[in-house]
C-alpha positions as CSV (number, residue, x, y, z in Angstrom):
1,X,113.9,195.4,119.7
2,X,111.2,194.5,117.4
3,X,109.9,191.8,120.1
4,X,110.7,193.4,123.1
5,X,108.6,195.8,122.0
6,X,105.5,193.8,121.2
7,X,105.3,192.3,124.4
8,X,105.4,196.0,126.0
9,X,102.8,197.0,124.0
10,X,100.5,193.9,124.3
11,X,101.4,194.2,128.1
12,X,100.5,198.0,128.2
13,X,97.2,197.4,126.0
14,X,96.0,194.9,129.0
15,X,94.5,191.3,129.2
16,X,91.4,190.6,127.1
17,X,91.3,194.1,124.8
18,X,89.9,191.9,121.8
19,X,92.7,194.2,119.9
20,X,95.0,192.4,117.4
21,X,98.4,193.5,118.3
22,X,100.3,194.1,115.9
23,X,97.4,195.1,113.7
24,X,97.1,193.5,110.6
25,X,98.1,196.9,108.7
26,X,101.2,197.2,110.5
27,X,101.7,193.9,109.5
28,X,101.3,194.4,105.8
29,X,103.0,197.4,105.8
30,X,106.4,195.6,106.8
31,X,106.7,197.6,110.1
32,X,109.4,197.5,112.1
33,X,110.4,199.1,115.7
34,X,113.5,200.6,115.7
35,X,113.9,202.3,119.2
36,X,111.6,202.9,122.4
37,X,113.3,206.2,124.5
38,X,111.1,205.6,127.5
39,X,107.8,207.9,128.0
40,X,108.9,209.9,125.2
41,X,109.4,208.7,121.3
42,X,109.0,205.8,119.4
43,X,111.0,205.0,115.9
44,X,109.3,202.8,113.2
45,X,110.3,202.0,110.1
46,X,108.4,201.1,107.5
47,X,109.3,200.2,103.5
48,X,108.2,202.7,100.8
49,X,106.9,199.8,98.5
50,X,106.3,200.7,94.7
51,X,102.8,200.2,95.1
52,X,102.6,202.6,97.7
53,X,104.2,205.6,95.0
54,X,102.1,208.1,93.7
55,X,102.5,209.4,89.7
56,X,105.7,211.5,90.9
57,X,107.1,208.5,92.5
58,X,106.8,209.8,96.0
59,X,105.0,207.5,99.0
60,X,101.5,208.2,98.5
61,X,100.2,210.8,100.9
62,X,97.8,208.0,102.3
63,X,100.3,205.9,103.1
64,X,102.5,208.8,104.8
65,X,99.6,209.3,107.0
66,X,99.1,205.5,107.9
67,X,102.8,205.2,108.4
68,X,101.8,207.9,110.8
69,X,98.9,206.3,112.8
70,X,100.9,203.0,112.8
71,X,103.6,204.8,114.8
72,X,101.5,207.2,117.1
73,X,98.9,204.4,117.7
74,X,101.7,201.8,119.7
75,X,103.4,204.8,121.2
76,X,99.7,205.8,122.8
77,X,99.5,202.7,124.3
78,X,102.8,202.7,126.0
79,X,101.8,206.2,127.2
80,X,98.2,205.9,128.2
81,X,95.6,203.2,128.5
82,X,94.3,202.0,125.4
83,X,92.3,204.8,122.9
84,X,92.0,205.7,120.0
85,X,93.1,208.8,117.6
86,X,90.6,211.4,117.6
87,X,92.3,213.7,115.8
88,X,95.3,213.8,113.2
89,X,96.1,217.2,110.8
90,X,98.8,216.2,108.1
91,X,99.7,219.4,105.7
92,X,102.0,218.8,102.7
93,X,103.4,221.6,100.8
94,X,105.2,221.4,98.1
95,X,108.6,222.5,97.0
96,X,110.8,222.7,93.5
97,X,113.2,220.2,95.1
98,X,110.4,217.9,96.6
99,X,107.7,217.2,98.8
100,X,108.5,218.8,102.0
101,X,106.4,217.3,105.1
102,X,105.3,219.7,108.2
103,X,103.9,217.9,111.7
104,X,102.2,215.7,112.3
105,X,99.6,216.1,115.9
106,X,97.0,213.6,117.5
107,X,95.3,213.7,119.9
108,X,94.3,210.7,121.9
109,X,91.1,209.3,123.4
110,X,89.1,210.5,125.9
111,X,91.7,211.5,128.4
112,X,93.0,214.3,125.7
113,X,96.7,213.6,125.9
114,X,98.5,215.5,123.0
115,X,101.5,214.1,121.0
116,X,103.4,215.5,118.1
């Protein structure tokens, strides 16, 4: 899956983009595609490192949010041309039992497609 998956995406991004696919983040962040259901969702998973805790032992909102973008950013460009996010709300709130995690919506480039 995981390469499968990188050649669709290079493929869908176009020839000579001057983008670095998979992005170096992704890259560090340990990445890895799961599943592509076609047009519609895309799975990632990604490792929640120590270093990435915050003092509760949680993943570090931060990195939530750029677990996030390095989900939503491949899946926009098996969507839609290449773009970029323009937009991205994130709202935690939290709980007695834990850190409970609402929506996530971006909204891409200059052709205003919406995912959530």
């Amino acid at each position: 899956m995981q390469d499968y998956l990188s050649v669709k995406i290079r493929k869908s991004a176009g020839p000579n983009t001057g983008m670095e696919l998979p992005p170096k983040i992704f890259k560090a962040m340990e990445g890895e595609f799961l599943e592509y259901v076609e047009g519609q969702s895309l799975t990632v998973r990604f490792p929640v490192k120590e270093s990435y805790s915050n003092p509760f032992g949680f993943m570090q909102g931060g990195m939530i949010m750029a677990a996030m973008d390095n989900t939503l950013g491949p899946l926009s460009l098996l969507l839609l041309p290449p773009s970029i996010t323009t937009y991205v709300n994130q709202v935690y709130q939290a709980r007695q039992n834990g850190l409970r995690i609402h929506p996530c919506h971006g909204l891409y480039g200059e052709n205003n497609a919406h995912a959530g």
